[in-house]
MARVEX-359649 format. One record per residue (C-alpha): residue number from 1; residue in one letter; x, y, z. Coordinates in nm, 3 decimals. Layout:
@seq=NUM, type=a, u=X, v=Y, w=Z
...
end
This chain:
@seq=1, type=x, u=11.873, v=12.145, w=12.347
@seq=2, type=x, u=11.563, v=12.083, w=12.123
@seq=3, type=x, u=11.314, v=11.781, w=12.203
@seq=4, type=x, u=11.485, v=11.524, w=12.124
@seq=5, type=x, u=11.403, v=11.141, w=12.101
@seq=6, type=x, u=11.632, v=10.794, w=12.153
@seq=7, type=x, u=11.552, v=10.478, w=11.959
@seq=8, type=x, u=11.687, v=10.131, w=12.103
@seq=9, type=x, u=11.722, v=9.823, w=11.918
@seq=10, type=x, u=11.836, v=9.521, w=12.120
@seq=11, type=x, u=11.866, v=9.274, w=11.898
@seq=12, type=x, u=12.028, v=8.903, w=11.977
@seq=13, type=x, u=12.396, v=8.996, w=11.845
@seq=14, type=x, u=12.435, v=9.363, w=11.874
@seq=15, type=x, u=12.224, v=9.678, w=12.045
@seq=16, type=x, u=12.180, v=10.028, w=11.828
@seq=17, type=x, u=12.114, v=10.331, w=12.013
@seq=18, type=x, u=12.009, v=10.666, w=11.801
@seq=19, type=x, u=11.958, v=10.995, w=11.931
@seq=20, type=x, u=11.763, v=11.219, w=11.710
@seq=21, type=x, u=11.600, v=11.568, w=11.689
@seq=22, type=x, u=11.349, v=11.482, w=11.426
@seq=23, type=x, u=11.575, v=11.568, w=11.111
@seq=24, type=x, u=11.905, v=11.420, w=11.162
@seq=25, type=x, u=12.089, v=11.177, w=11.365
@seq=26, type=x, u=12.235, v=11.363, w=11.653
@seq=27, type=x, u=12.449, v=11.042, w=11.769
@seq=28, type=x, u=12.489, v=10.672, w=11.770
@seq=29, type=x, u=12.588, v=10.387, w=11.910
@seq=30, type=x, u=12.628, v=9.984, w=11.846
@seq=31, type=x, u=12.729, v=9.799, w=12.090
@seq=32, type=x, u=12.749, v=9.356, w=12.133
@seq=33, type=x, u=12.458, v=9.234, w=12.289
@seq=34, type=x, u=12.651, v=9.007, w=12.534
@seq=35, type=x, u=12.426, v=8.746, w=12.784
@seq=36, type=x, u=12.189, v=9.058, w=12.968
@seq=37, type=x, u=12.047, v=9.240, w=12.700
@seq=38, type=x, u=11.853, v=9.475, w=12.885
@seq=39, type=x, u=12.159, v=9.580, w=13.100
@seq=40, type=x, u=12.349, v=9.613, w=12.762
@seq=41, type=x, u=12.064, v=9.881, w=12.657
@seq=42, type=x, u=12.044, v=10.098, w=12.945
@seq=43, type=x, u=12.408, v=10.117, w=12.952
@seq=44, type=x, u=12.446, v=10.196, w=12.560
@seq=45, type=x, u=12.173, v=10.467, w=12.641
@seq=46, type=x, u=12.367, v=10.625, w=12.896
@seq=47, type=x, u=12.662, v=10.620, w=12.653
@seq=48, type=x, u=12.463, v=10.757, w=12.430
@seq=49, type=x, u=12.370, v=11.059, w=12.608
@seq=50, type=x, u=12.659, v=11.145, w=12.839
@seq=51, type=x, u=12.820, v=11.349, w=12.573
@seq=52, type=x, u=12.478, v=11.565, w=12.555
@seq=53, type=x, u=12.487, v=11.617, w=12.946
@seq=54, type=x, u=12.187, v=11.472, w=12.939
@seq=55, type=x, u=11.960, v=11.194, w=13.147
@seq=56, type=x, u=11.683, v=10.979, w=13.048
@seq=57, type=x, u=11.438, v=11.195, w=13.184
@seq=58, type=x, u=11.574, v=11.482, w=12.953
@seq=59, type=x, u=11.440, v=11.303, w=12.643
@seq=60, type=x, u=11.073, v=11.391, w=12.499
@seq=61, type=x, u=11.058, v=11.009, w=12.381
@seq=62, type=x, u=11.225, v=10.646, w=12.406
@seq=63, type=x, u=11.102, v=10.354, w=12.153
@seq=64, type=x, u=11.233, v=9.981, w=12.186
@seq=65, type=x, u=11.234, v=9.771, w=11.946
@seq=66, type=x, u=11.422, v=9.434, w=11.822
@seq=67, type=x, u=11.432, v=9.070, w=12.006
@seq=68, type=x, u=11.469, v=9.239, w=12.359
@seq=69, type=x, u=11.258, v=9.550, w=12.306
@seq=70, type=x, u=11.097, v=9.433, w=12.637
@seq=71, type=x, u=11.422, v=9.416, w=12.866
@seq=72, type=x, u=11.464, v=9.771, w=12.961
@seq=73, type=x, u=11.246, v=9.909, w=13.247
@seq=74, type=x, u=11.175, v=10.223, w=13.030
@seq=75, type=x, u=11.034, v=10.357, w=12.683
@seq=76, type=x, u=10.763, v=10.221, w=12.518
@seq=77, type=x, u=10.808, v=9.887, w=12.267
@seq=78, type=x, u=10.744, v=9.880, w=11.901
@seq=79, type=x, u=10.774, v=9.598, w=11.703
@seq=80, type=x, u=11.070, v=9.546, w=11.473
@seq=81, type=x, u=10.890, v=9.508, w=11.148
@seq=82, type=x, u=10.698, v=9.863, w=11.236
@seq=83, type=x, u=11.044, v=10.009, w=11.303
@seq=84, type=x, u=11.255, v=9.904, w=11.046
@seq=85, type=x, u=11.002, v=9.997, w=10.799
@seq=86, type=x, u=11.017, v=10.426, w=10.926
@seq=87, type=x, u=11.397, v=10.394, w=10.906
@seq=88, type=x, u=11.423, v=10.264, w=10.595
@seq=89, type=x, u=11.204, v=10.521, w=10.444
@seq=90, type=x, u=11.408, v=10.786, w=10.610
@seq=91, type=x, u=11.750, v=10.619, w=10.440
@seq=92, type=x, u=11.557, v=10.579, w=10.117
@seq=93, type=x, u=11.268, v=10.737, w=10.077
@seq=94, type=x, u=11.237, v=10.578, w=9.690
@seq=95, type=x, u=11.227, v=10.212, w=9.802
@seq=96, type=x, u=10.905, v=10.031, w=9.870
@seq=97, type=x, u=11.076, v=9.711, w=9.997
@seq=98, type=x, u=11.279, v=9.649, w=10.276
@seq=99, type=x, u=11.534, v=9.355, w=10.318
@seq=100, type=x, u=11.657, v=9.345, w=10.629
@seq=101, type=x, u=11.882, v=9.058, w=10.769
@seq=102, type=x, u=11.922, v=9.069, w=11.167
@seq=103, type=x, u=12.121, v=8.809, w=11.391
@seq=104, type=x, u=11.857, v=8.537, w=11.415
@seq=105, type=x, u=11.592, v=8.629, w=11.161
@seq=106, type=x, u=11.550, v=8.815, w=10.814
@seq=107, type=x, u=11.209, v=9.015, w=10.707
@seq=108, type=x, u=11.090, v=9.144, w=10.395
@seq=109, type=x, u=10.844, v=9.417, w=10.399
@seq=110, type=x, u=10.660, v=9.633, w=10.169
@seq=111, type=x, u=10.625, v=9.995, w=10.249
@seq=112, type=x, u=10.453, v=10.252, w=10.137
@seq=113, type=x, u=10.456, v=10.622, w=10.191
@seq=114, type=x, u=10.621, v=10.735, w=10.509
@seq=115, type=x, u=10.694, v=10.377, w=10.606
@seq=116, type=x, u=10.372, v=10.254, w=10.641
@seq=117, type=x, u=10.340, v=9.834, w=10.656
@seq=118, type=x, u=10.155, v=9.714, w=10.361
@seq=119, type=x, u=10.298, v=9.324, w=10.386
@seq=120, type=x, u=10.586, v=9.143, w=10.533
@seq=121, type=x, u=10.749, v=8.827, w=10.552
@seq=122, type=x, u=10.990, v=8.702, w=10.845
@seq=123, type=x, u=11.231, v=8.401, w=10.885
@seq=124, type=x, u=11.270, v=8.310, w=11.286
@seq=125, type=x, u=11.278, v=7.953, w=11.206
@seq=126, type=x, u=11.603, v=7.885, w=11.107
@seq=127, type=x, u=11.949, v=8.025, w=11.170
@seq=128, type=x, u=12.109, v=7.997, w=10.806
@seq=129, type=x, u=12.032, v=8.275, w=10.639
@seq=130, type=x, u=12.126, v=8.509, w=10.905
@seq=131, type=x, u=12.395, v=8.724, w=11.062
@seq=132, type=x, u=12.423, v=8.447, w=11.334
@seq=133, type=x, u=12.472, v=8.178, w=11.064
@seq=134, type=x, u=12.750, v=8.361, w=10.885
@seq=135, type=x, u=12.934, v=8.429, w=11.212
@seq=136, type=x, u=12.974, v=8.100, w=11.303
@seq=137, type=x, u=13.069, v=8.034, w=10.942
@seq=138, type=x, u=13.354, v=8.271, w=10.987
@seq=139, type=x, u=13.474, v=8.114, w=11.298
@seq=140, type=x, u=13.504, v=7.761, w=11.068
@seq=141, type=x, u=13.668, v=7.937, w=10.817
@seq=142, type=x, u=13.954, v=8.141, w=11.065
@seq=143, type=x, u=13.740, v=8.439, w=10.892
@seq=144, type=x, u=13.676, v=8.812, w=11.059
@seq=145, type=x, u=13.239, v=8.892, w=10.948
@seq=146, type=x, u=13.445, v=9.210, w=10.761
@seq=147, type=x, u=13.638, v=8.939, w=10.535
@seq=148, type=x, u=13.266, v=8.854, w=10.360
@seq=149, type=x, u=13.295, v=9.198, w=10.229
@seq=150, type=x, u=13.633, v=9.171, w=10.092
@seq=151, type=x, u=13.634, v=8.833, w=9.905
@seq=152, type=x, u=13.832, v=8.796, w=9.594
@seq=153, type=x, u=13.634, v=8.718, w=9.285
@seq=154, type=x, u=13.639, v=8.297, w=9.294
@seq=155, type=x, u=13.350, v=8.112, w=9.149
@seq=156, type=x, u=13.135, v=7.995, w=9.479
@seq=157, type=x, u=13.125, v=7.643, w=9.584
@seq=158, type=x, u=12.801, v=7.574, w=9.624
@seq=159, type=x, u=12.648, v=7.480, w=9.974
@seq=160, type=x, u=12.337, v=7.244, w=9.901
@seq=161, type=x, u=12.200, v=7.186, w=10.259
@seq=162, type=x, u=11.977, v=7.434, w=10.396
@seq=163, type=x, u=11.956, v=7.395, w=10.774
@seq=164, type=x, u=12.189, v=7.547, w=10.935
@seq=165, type=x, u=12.312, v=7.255, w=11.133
@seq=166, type=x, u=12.327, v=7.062, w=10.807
@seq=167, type=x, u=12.555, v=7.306, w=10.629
@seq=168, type=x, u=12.803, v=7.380, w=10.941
@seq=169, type=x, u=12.905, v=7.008, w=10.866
@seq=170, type=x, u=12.891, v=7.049, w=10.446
@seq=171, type=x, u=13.150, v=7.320, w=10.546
@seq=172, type=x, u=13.357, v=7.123, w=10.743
@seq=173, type=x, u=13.393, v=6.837, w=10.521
@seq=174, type=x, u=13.438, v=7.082, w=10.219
@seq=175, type=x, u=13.740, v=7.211, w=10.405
@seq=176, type=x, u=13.859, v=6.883, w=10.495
@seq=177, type=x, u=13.870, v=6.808, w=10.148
@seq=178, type=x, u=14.085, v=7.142, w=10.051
@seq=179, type=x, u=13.822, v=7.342, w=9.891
@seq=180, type=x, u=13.971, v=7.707, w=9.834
@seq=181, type=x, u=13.806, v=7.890, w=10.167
@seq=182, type=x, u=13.748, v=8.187, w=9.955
@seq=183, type=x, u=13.511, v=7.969, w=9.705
@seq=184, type=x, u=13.353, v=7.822, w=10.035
@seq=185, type=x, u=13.282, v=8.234, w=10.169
@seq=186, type=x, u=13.159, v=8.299, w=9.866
@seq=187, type=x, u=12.929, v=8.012, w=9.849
@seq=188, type=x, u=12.799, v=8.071, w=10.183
@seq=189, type=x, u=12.720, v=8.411, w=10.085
@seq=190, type=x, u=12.581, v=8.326, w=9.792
@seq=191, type=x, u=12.305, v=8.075, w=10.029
@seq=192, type=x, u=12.201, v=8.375, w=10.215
@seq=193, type=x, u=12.138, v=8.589, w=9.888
@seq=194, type=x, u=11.933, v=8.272, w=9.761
@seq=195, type=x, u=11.693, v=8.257, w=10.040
@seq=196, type=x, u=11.654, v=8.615, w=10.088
@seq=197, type=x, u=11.549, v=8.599, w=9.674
@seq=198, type=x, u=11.306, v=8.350, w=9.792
@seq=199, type=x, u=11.159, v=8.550, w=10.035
@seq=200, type=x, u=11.152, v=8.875, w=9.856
@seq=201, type=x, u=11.004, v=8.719, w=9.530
@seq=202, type=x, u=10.709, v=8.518, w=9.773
@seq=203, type=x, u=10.668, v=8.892, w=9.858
@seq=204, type=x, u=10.638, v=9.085, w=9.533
@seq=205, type=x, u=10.652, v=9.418, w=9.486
@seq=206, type=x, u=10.949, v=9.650, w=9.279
@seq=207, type=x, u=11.167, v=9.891, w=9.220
@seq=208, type=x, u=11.477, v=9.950, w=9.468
@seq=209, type=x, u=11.486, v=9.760, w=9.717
@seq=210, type=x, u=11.645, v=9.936, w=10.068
@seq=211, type=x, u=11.879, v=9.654, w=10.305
@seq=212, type=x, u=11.915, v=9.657, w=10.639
@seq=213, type=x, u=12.089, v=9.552, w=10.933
@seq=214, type=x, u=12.453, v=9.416, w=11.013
@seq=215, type=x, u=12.453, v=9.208, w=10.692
@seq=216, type=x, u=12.394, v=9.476, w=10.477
@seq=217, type=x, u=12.748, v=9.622, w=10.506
@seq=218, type=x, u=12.840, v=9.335, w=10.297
@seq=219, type=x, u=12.932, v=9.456, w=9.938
@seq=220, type=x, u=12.923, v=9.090, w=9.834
@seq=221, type=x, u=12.610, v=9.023, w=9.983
@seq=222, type=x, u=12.446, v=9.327, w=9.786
@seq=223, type=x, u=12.581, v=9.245, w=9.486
@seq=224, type=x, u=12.461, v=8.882, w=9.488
@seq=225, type=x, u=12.148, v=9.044, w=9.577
@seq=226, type=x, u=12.144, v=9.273, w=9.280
@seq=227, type=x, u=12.165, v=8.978, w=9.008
@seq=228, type=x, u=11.963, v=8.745, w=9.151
@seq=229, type=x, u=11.655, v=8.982, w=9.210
@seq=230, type=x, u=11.760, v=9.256, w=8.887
@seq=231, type=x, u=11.698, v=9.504, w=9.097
@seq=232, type=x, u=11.871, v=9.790, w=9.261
@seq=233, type=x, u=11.978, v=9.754, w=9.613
@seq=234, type=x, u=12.038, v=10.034, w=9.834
@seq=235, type=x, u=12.270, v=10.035, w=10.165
@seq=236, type=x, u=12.404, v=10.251, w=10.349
@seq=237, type=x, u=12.674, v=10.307, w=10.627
@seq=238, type=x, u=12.352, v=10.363, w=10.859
@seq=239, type=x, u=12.170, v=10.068, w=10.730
@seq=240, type=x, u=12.267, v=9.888, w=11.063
@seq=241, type=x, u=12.085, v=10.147, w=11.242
@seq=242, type=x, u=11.746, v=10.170, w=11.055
@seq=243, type=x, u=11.545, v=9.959, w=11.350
@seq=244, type=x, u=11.656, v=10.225, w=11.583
@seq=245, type=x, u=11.650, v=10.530, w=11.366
@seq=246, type=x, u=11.283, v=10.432, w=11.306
@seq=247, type=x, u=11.255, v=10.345, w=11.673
@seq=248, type=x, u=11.347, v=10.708, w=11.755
@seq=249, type=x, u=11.145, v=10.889, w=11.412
@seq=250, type=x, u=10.826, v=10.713, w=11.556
@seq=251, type=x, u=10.913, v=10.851, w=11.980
@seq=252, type=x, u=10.892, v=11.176, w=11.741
@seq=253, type=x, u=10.598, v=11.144, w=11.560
@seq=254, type=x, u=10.416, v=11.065, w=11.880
@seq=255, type=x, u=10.497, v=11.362, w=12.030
@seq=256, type=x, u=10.399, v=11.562, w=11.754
@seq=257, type=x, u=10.083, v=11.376, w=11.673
end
């Protein structure tokens, strides 16, 4: 087989393995983080390239990246904001903003050509806002995380706290009051879309603007994206695998120069 490099991200809910030869994607694989990170990624690596016949040592380049980049004994870490920015210009080489929305934080970054850095903005402070938030949202509302994509068109109920603590117990008394669950998913959706405005606009920039990670395979999410910011929004089916799609573009570059 021709070189070919592996990019891990181990992020706090879920770790993305990609396997590619420079052009394409050869392979994939997301798998839940669980409580040892680290064990999670070399095991999802080995996954990952037992169909191939091949080993670790077989590979011309491993990047890390994401909240445990640092957990596996092997391959060289890169941060997340570095990483997601390459594998969003690979997915959409027209956008010059990323939005990506991880388990426990959300960034906004400005790219230029190739995926270079030229700004970002991050959110590790608090959960709401996040993939974490919205799971434990679906949990009070007997919801499955796919169920935020299929929502039926209800006017939101608006969710005024903004810690995440704060608004677990808005939701619970909203429900104890009968509130339609729907209205409640939507308005919980429509919280997340609100502070990721507020961090894109703090940003700047325009044109399309590319979202990643889990969240992004939320058509309700995008949309709510769309009107707030007027703006195009582009996803994709791989737009949970950008971090380690740029993890495994940059193991490339490397070797190439």
């Amino acid at each position: 087989m021709e070189q070919v490099t592996v990019g891990i991200d181990i992020g706090s809910a879920s770790v993305k393995a990609v396997l590619f030869d420079g052009v394409q994607v050869l392979a994939h694989r997301v798998t839940p983080a669980g409580w040892n990170p680290g064990e999670v990624g070399a095991a999802t690596l080995d996954e990952l390239l037992f169909g191939f016949g091949m080993a670790p040592g077989d590979l011309a380049g491993l990047v890390t990246t994401g909240y445990g980049r640092n957990c596996l004994e092997f391959g060289e870490p890169v941060t997340e904001i570095t990483c997601h920015a390459v594998g969003a210009s690979i997915l959409y080489p027209s956008a010059r903003t990323v939005l990506d929305i991880g388990g426990q934080d959300s960034k906004a970054i400005s790219v230029g050509s190739g995926g270079v850095v030229l700004d970002f903005l991050m959110n590790d402070k608090c959960a709401a806002g996040t993939g974490r938030f919205l799971q434990n949202m679906a949990v009070l509302l007997g919801y499955k995380m796919k169920d935020f994509s299929g929502i039926s068109d209800v006017e939101p109920c608006p969710i005024s706290s903004m810690c995440a603590v704060f608004a677990e117990s808005e939701v619970i008394g909203l429900l104890a009051r009968g509130v339609n669950k729907s209205a409640l998913a939507q308005g919980l959706i429509d919280s997340i879309a609100s502070r990721a405005e507020s961090m894109l606009r703090k940003l700047g920039g325009f044109g399309p603007i590319a979202f990643t990670g889990g969240l992004s395979q939320s058509t309700t999410l995008t949309s709510f994206l769309e009107r707030k910011m007027s703006r195009e929004v582009f996803t994709s089916d791989m737009g949970q695998l950008a971090g380690a799609l740029g993890a495994a573009a940059i193991a490339m570059r490397r070797i190439h120069g």
